[in-house]
Structure formats: structure tokens, C-alpha cells
N, C-alpha and C positions, 0 to 999 in steps of 0.2 A: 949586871943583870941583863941588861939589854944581848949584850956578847953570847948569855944563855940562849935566849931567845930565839937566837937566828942560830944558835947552833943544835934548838931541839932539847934544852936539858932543862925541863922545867922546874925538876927537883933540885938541881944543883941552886938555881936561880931563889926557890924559896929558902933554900938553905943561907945563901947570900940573907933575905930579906932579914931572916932569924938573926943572922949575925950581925947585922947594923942592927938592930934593936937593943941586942946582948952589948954592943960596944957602946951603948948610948949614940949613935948614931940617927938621925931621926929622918928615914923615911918622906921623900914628897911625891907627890902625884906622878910625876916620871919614873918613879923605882916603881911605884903601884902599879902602873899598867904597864910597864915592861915585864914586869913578873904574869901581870895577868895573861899579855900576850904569849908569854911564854906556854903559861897553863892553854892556851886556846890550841895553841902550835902541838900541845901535845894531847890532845883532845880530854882537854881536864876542866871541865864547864864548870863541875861542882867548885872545885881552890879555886878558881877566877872569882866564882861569884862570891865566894870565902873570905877573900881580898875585900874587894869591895864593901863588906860588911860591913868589915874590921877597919876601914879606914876613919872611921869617925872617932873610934876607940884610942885611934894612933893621932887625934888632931889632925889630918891632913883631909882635906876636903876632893870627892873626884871630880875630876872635869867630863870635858865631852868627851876625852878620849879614852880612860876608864870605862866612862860607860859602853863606847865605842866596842874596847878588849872585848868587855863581858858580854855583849848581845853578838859580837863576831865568833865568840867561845860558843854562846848556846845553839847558835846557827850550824855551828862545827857538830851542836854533839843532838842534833834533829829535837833541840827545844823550843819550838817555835812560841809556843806562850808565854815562857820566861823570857823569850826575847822583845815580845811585845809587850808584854808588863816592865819591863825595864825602860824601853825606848818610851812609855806614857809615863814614868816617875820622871822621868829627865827633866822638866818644865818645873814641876816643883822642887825640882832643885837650884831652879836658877840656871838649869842647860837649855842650850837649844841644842837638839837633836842635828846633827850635821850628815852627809851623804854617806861616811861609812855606817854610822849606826844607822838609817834607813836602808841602804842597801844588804846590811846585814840581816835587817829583821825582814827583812824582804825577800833575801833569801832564805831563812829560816823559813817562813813560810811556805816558800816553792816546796820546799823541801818535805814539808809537813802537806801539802797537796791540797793547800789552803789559795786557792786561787781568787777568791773573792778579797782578803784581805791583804792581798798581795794588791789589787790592783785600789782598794782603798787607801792603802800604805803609798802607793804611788798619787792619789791623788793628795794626801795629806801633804806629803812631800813637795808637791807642786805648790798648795797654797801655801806651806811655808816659807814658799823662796827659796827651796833646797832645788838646786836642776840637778834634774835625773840624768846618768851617761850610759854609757855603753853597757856597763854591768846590771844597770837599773833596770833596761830594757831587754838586755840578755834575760834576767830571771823571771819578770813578768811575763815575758812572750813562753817561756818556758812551763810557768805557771797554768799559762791559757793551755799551753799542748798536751799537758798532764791531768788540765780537767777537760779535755777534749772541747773546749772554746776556741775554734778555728775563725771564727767573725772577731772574738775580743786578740784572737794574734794577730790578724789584719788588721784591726782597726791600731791597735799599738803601734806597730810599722807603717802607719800612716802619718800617726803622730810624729815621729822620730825628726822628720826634716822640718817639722817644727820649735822641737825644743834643740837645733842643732848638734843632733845626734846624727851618726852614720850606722846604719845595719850593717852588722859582719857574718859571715858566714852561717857562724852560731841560730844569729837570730833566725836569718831566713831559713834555717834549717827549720827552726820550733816551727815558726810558722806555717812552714810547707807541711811538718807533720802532724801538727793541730787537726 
């Protein structure tokens, strides 16, 4: 499944899932989000978050990286709400939300041109002990440029040699265009 994955064949890879079920085969956390990343890889948000449903159904419990797949999928397919309702369920599940699924839902929201919750998602992210990188700060400053917040793309790029980040190109591009 994972092999699907990186090779783009999402359907093939669900097909796989079907077929360890069919063989009595039983499915754990690593089939699940190899298949889901599959689904994301092929902009299939909807059978990611399909997956993840159904893993309770299958006994198998997801982790952070499950939920990771699916808020990286809805990010992919401009859900930004599904992606933040997903990354708030993770706590009661016993997850901590870790830097891919924050940078996902963080991109999802660039993406969605939600610039305020983007830069809450980043301060959430902070208090949680999750450090922010390159990407973090790539799509916040992005976020700031797209709601035409040229003070909050400075002040981010102030922050950066703070949280021992380096600004690349990218960044200073938002920035300059903010």
C-alpha cells in the first residue's frame, strides 16, 4: 500500500485494503494511513476521511499520523474546516497534534484565505511545544500576504531567529508582497 502511495494509485492501494480484509488479514494503523495518504496524494479528501471512520469499525485505533494523512488530504482538497475540526478532535483521542498536522491545517487555512486562524493555529502550536519550521512560517507569512497584513508578515519574520528558523526566499517574497 505504501508502494501505491508514492506511486499515485490510490485505487489500487484501496483495493489492496479490501483485499487484506477479504483474506482475513487485519489491517493496523500503518495500512490506514498509507492508504489515506495515498487518497491525499490523489486529491481524494472524501476516502481519507472514509478511512479514518471506519477504523474503529476495523478495531484499529488512529494515531497522530492518520490524523496527520487526513487534515494533509483536506488541506490538499481547500477544506480548511475539516481540517481544523479534525486537528481539535485529536486531544480527545488521546493524540497530540504534532507539526505535520498543524502545518497542514495551517496550510489549509492559507489556503482558504483565513489569515486570522492561521496565525492562532500558530500560536496554538507554540503553546503546545510543537516548534514551528520553515513550512510553518512559509504559509503564515503567506497567509498575512493574502489578507494584505504586511505588519503581521514583518512581525513573523521577526519572530523566525527566534524560534531558530531561517527565512528563504519564499518567505521574504510574502513578505515583501504583503
Amino acid at each position: 500500500i505504501s508502494a501505491c502511495e508514492k506511486g499515485d494509485q490510490w485505487r489500487f492501494a484501496l483495493q489492496l485494503l479490501g483485499w487484506m480484509t477479504d483474506a482475513d488479514v487485519a489491517p493496523s494503523e500503518i495500512t490506514y494511513s498509507a492508504a489515506m495518504s495515498a487518497c491525499e496524494k490523489g486529491g481524494r479528501w472524501q476516502l481519507a476521511l472514509h478511512l479514518l471512520s471506519a477504523m474503529p469499525d476495523a478495531r484499529v485505533a488512529p494515531d497522530e499520523i492518520c490524523y496527520s494523512a487526513v487534515v494533509s488530504s483536506c488541506e490538499k482538497g481547500g477544506q480548511w474546516q475539516l481540517a481544523l475540526s479534525l486537528l481539535s478532535v485529536m486531544p480527545d483521542a488521546g493524540l497530540v497534534p504534532d507539526k505535520i498536522a498543524y502545518n497542514a491545517a495551517i496550510g489549509a487555512c492559507t489556503k482558504g484565505g483565513q489569515w486570522q486562524l492561521v496565525l492562532l493555529l500558530l500560536r496554538s502550536m507554540c503553546d503546545a511545544r510543537v516548534a514551528p519550521d520553515e513550512m510553518t512560517y512559509s504559509a503564515a507569512t503567506s497567509a498575512c500576504e493574502k489578507g494584505g497584513k504586511w505588519q503581521l508578515a514583518l512581525d513573523l519574520l521577526g519572530l523566525m531567529p527566534h524560534a531558530r528558523v531561517a527565512a528563504n526566499e519564499v518567505i521574504y517574497n510574502a513578505a515583501i508582497s504583503a
